[in-house]
C-alpha positions, 0 to 999 in steps of 0.5 A: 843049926846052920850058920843062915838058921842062925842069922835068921833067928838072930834077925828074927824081931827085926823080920817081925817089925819090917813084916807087919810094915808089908802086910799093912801096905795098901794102895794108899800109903806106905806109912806103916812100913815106914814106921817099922822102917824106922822102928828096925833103926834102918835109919831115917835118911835110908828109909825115905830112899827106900820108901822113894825107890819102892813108891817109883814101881808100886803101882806097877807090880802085885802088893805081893811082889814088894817085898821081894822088890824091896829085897832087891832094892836093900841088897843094890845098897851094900858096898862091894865086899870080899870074903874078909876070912878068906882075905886074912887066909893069905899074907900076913896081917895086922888087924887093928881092932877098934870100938867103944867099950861094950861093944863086943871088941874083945869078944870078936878078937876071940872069935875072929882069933878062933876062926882063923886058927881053925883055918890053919893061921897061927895068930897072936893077941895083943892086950894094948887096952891097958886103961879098962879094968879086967879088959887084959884078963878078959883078952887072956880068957878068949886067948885061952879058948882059942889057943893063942897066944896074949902079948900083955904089959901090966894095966895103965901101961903104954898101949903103943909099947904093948904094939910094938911088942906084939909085932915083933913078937910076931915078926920073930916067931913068924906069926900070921895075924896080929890082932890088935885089942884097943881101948873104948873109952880113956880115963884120962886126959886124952882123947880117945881118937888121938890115941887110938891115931898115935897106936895106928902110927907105930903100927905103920911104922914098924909092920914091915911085910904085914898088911894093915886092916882096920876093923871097926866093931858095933853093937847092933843094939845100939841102933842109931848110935852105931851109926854115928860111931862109925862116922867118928870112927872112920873119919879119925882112923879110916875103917876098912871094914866092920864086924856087927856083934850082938845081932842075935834078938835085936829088934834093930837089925835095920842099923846095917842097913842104913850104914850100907847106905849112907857111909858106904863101908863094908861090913866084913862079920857079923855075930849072932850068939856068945860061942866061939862059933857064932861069927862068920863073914857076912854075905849080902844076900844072905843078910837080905834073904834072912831079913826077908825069910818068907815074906816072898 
């Protein structure tokens, strides 16, 4: 199956939703496709606009015609974006993974590690979740996968040790990509942010010629929720791009949409099944085309 099969089957109940919206349209109203709007969690602020910017030419143009103009109008929202894989196939990095627990953090690290070793980058992993039970192990299986290495210190260990660790580990050995697995979620007195802000800090400090990216991970099902995630997250930490797992069989696809439109972040890669494979970077038009798929 190609990658776009894929991406087509994994937005399969979110085309379902916003395809019965289309198909109830009439000279009248847009009520059933802003429920379905809403429904596919693209979110009520970005719904009212792309209601507003299709009731400006409904008149003009065949029912027929709006899907593909509502494709248009989607795709005008996304933020300019570079090829993240192809970014990250150049220079040295340090990619610093973040997200709340559930996620798929540690699964994308696998994924992304996987990807990038097959394009002849030379990774390290680096287990700085200390907090989460099993969250190391896990770290360790998809190291195993992939083929890369784990820097690793027992659990309820300084994350910020365990960086600094990974960093000069890769400094030493002449690694390509350090990729950061960070924690979710604190069972202590900490905040969650002020942690994550004190780990990025010795990132800073001690990269050297390794270039910092900020990856925030979200879970399509989380619908709204992933929103706001990403609002508290970039106003902490500053994201510089996201990576959207879990897309395959939610019916709340229309999430990255709505955070194209309202945060103006970049997503960079999206997720559409459990294998190593099943990551890629993300192409607008090719979202829209899958989330439109025989509507035109």
């Amino acid at each position: 199956m190609s990658w776009f099969d894929r991406l087509r089957k994994g937005l399969e109940k979110t085309r379902a939703l916003i395809k019965r919206g289309f198909s109830s349209i009439d000279s009248e109203n847009l009520e059933e496709l802003e429920r379905a709007l809403l429904s596919a969690d693209v979110g009520p602020k970005s719904t009212e606009f792309l209601l507003e910017a299709l009731k400006s030419k409904h008149n003009t143009y065949p029912r027929e015609s709006l899907p593909i103009l509502m494709e248009n109008i989607i795709t005008s929202l996304f933020p300019p974006s570079s090829d993240v894989l192809d970014l990250f196939s150049k220079d040295k990095w340090v990619i610093f993974v973040v997200g709340v627990n559930g996620s798929g953090k540690t699964t994308t690290i696998g994924k992304l590690g996987y990807v990038l070793k097959q394009r002849g980058r030379s990774a390290i992993f680096v287990a700085a979740d200390t907090f989460r039970a099993a969250a190391i192990e896990q770290l360790e299986i998809w190291g195993e996968r992939s083929g890369i290495p784990v820097v690793k210190h027992r659990e309820d260990s300084d994350p910020g040790a365990v960086v600094y660790d990974g960093i000069k580990a890769a400094q030493s050995r002449d690694v390509d990509i350090v990729i950061v697995d960070t924690a979710g979620r604190l069972h202590t007195k900490y905040n969650l942010m002020e942690e994550l802000k004190k780990v990025k800090g010795i990132i800073e400090r001690e990269r050297g010629e390794y270039k910092l990216y900020t990856l925030l991970v979200i879970d399509a099902t989380m619908g709204q929720n992933a929103i706001n995630q990403t609002r508290m997250f970039n106003e902490a930490l500053g994201i510089n791009g996201l990576a959207v797992a879990k897309l395959d069989g939610t019916a709340k696809g229309g999430v990255i949409i709505g955070i194209a439109s309202e945060l103006k972040i970049p997503v960079v890669l999206v997720g559409v099944g459990e294998e190593i494979e099943d990551m890629q970077s993300f192409n607008k038009e090719e979202f829209v085309d899958a989330l439109f798929w025989e509507m035109n």
